[in-house]
C-alpha positions in Angstrom: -15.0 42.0 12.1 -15.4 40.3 15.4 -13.5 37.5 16.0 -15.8 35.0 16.8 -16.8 35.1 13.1 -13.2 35.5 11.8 -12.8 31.9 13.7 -15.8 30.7 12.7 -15.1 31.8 8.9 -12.0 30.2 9.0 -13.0 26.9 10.3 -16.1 26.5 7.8 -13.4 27.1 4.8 -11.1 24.2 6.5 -13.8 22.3 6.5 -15.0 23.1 3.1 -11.6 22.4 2.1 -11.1 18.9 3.6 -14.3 17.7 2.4 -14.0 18.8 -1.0 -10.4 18.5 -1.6 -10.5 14.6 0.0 -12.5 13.1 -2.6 -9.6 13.7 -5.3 -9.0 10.4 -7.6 -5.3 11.3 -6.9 -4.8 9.8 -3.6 -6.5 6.3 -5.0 -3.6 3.8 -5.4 -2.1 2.6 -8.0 -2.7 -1.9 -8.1 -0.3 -3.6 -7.1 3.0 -4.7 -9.9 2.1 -8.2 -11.5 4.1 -10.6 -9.4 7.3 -12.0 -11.2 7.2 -15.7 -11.9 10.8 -16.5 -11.1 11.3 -14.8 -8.5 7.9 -16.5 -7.1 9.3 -19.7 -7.5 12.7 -18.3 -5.8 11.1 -17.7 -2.9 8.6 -20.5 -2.3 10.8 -22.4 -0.3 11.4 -19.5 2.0 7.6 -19.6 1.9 7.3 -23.0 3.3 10.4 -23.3 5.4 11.1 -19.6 7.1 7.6 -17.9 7.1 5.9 -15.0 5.2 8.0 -12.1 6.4 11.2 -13.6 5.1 9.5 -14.5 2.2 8.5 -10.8 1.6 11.9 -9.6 2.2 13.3 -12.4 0.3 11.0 -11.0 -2.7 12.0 -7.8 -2.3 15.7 -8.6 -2.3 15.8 -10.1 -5.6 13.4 -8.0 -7.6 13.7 -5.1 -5.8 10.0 -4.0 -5.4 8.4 -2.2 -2.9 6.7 -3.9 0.2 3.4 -3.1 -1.3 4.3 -5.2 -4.3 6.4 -7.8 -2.4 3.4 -8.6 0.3 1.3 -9.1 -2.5 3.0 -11.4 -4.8 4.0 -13.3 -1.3 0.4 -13.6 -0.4 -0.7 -14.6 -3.7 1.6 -17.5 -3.4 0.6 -18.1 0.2 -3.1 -17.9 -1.5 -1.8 -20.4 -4.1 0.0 -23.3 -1.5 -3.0 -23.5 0.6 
């Protein structure tokens, strides 16, 4: 086989492969956690007084969620304020 082709072959079935393996309902995530009330109302006043990113971490420190989860109960309440 010459090796222009063996190349060639080879890239078409990475090709192939990316295309078709990409579109897998696997990689779709998951929605976010419902945001937890008390903690919310914990961390409105860092809200207000200290900004969003210490309200995410604040979030996070007492319930322990990811930062997916935390930037989205923090924004729903940012949402909520304005």
């Amino acid at each position: 086989m010459d090796m222009t082709l063996a190349l060639a072959l080879i890239a078409a079935a990475f090709f192939l492969g990316c295309v078709v393996g990409g579109r897998s309902s696997a990689n779709e995530l998951a929605p976010p956690a419902t945001p937890d009330p008390a903690a919310l109302e914990a961390v409105r006043p860092v809200l207000a007084n200290e900004g969003k990113l210490a309200a995410i971490k604040a979030y996070r420190d007492k319930t322990g969620t990811g930062l997916r989860d935390a930037k989205f109960a923090v924004d729903s309440l940012d949402a909520e304020t304005k």
